[in-house]
C-alpha positions as CSV (number, residue, x, y, z in Angstrom):
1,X,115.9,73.4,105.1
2,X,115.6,77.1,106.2
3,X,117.0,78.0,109.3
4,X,113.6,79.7,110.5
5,X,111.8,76.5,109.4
6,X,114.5,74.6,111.2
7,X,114.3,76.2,114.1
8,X,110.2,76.3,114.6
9,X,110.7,72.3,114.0
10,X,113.4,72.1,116.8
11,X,111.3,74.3,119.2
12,X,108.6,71.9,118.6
13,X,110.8,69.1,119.2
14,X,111.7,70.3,122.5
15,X,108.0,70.6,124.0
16,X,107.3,67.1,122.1
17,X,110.2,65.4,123.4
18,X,109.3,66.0,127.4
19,X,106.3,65.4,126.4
20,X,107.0,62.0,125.0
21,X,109.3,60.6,127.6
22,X,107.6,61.7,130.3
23,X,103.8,61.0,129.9
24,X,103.9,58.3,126.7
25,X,107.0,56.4,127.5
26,X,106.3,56.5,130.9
27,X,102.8,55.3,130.8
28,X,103.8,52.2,128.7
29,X,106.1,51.1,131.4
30,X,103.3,51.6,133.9
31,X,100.8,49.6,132.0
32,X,103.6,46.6,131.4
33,X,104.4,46.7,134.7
34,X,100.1,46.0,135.8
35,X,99.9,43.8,132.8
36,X,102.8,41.9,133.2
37,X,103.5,42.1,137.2
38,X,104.6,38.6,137.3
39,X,107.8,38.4,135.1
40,X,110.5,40.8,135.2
41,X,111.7,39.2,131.8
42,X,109.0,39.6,130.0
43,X,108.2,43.1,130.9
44,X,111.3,44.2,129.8
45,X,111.2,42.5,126.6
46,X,107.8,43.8,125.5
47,X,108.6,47.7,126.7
48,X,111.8,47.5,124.8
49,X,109.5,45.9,121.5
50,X,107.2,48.7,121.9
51,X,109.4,51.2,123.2
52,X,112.3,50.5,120.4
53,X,110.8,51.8,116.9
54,X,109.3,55.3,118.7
55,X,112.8,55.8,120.3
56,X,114.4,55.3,117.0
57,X,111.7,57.7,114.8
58,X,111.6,60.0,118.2
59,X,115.8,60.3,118.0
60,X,115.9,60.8,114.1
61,X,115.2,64.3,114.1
62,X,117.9,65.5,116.7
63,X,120.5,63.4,114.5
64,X,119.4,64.8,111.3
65,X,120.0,68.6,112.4
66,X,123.2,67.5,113.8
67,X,124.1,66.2,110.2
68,X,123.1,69.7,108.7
69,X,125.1,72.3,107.4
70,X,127.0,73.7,110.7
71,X,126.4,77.2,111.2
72,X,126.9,79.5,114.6
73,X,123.3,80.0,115.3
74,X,122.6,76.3,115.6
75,X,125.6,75.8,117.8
76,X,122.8,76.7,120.6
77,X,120.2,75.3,119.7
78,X,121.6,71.9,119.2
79,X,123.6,72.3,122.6
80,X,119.3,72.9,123.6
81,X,118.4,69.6,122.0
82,X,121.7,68.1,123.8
83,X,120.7,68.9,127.1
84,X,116.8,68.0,126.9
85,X,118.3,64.9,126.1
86,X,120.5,64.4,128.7
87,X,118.0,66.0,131.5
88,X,116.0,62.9,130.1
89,X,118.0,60.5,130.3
């Protein structure tokens, strides 16, 4: 892929992925936690069902420009997708 294309895709990324964790992610565990108030076990077996696939599909792009052809302009901004990561963690 072009670097220019690339690059658009990762910015995107980035505003997506805060997006994702902190609003969609978030809000499933709010909802499991009304829904499912009564068992711990449970809760955490259904957000982990629901949460699993997105995380995967969500953490398939980041790995996929990592696997790229190296080159010193994306040296930043995968050390940019590195740290969104991390801050969300």
């Amino acid at each position: 892929m072009d670097w220019a294309v690339l690059e658009l895709k990762v910015s995107s990324w980035l505003g997506a992925s805060r997006l994702a964790v902190r609003t969609l992610f978030h809000g499933e565990r709010v909802l499991l936690d009304h829904v499912f108030a009564g068992s711990d076990s449970v809760k955490e077996a259904v957000f982990s069902d629901i949460a699993r696939d997105a995380a995967v599909h969500f953490l398939a792009f980041p790995v996929a420009v990592a696997k790229s052809k190296r080159s010193p302009e994306k040296l930043f901004r995968l050390l940019d997708m590195y740290d969104t990561i991390a801050e969300l963690w």
